[in-house]
C-alpha positions as a Markdown table, in Angstrom:
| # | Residue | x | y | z |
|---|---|---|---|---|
| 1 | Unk | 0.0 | 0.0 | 0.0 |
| 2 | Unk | 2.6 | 2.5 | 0.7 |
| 3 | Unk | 4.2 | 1.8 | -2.6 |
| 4 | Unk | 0.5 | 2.8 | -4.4 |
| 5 | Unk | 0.6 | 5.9 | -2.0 |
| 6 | Unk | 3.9 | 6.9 | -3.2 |
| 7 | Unk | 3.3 | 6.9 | -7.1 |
| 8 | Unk | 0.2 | 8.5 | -6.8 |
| 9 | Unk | 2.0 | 11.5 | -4.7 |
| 10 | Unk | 4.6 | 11.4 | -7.6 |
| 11 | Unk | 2.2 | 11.2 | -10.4 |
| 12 | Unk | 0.5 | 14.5 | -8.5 |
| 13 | Unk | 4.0 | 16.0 | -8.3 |
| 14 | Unk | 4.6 | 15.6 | -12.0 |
| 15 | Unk | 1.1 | 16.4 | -13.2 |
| 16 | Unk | 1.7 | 20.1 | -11.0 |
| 17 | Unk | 5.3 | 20.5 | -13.0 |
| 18 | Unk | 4.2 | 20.1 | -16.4 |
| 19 | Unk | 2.1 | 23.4 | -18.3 |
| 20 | Unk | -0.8 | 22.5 | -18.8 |
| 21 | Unk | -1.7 | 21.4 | -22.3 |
| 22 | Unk | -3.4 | 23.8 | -24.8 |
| 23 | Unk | -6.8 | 22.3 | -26.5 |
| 24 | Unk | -6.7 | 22.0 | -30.4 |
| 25 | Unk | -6.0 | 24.8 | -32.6 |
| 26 | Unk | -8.9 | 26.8 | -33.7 |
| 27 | Unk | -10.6 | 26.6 | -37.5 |
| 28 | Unk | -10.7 | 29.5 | -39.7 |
| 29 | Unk | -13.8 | 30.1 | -38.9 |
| 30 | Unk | -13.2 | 30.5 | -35.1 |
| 31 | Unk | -9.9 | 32.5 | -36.5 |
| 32 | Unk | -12.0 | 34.8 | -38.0 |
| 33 | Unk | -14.5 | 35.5 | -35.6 |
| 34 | Unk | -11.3 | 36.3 | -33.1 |
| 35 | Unk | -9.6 | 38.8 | -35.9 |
| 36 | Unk | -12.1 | 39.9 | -37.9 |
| 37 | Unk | -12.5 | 44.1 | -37.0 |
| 38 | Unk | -11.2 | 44.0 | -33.7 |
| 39 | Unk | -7.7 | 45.6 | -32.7 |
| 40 | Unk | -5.0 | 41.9 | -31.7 |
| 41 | Unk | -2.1 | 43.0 | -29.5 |
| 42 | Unk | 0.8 | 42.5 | -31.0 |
| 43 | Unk | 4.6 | 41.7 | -29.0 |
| 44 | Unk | 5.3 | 40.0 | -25.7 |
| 45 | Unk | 4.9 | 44.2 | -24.1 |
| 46 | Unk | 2.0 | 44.8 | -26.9 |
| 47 | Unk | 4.9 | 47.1 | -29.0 |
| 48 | Unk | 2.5 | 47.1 | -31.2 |
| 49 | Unk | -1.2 | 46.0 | -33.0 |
| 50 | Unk | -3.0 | 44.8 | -35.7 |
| 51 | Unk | -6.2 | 45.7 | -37.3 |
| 52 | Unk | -8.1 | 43.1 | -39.4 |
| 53 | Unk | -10.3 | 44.5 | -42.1 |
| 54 | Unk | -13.1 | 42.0 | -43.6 |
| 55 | Unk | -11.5 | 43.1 | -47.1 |
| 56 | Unk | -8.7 | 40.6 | -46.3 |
| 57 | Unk | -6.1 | 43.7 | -45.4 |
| 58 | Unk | -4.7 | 44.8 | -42.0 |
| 59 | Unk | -3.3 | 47.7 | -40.4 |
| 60 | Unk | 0.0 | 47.0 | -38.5 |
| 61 | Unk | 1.3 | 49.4 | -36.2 |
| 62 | Unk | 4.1 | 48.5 | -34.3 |
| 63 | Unk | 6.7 | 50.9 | -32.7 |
| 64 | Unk | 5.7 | 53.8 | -34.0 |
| 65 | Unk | 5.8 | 52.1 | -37.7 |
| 66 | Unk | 2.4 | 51.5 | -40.0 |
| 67 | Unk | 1.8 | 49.5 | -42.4 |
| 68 | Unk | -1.3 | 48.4 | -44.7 |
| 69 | Unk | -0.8 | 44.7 | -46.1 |
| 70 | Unk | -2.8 | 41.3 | -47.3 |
| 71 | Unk | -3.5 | 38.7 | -44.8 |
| 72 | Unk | -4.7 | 34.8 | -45.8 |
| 73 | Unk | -7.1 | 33.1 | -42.9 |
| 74 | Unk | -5.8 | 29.2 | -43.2 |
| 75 | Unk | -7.6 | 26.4 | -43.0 |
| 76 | Unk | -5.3 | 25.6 | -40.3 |
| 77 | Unk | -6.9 | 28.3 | -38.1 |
| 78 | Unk | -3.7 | 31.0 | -38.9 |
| 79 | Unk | -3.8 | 34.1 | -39.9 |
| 80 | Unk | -0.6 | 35.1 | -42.4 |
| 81 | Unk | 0.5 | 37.8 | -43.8 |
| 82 | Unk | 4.6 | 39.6 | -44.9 |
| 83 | Unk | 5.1 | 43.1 | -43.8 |
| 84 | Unk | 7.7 | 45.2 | -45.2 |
| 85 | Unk | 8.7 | 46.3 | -41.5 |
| 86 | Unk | 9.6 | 42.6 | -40.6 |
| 87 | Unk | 10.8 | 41.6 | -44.2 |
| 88 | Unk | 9.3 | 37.9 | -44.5 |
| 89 | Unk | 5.9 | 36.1 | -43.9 |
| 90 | Unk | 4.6 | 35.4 | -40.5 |
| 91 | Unk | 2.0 | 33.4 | -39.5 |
| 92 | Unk | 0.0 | 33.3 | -35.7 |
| 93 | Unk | -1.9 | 30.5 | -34.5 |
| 94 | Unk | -4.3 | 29.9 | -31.9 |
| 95 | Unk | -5.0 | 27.5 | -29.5 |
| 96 | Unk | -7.9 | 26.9 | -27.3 |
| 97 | Unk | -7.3 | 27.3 | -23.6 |
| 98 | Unk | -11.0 | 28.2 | -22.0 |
| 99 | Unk | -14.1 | 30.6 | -22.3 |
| 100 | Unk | -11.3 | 33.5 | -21.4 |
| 101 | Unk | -7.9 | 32.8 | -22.7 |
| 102 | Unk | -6.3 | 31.4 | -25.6 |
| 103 | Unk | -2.3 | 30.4 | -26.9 |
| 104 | Unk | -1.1 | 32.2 | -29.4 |
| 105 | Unk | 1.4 | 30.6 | -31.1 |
| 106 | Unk | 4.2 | 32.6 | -32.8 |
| 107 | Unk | 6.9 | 29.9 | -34.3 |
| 108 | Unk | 7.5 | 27.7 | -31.3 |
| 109 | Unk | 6.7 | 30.6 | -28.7 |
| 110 | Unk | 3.0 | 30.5 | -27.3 |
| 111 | Unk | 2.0 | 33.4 | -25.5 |
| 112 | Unk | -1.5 | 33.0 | -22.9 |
| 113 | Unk | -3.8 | 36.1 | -24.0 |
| 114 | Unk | -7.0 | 36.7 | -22.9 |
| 115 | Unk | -10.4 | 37.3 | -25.1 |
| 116 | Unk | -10.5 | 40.7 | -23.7 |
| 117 | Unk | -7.2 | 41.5 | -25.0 |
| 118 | Unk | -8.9 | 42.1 | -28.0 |
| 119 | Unk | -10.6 | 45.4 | -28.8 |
| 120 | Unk | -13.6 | 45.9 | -31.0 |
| 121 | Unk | -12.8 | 48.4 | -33.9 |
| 122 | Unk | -10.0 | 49.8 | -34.9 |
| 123 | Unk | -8.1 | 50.8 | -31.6 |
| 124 | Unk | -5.3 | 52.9 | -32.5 |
């Protein structure tokens, strides 16, 4: 019995250590919903921001810098787009956390944001 008590205080142990996993990525449609003329935080200190217009063009503001360019909504429930600022395409992902937060995933880097995060509009 002792031995039974001791894995299950391990397996406790472990389970606390380890991040807890995201839920699956969401579909373009969910994508859309999220982006779709509201202001997305952009940067781990929100340097900067992008608008998504239902056109299929943004406005990208970061540092001080703006920019108009194309996106593409993926079936893989990422948004992509190249800015001239940055010099190559990137690509954001999203994974499902709960009803108030969400990954985003940026290359391997996933970041915890909140739905409120998000503004309505165009916010700056």
């Amino acid at each position: 019995m002792q031995t039974a008590g001791a894995i299950s205080a391990f397996l406790v142990a472990i389970s606390l250590a380890l991040p807890a996993a995201a839920g699956p990525s969401f579909s373009k449609k969910e994508v859309r919903k999220l982006l779709i003329g509201n202001t997305y935080p952009l940067g781990r200190n929100n340097e900067g921001a992008m608008y998504v217009k239902p056109d299929g063009t943004m406005d990208v503001v970061w540092e001080g810098k703006t920019e108009t360019t194309a996106y593409k909504l993926r079936s893989s429930g990422r948004i992509c787009y190249e800015l001239k600022m940055f010099g190559e395409t990137e690509c954001i992902g999203f994974e499902k956390i709960d009803g108030e937060s969400f990954y985003q995933v940026f290359g391997d880097a996933k970041r915890k944001m909140a739905f409120s995060d998000i503004k309505p509009g165009k916010a700056f």
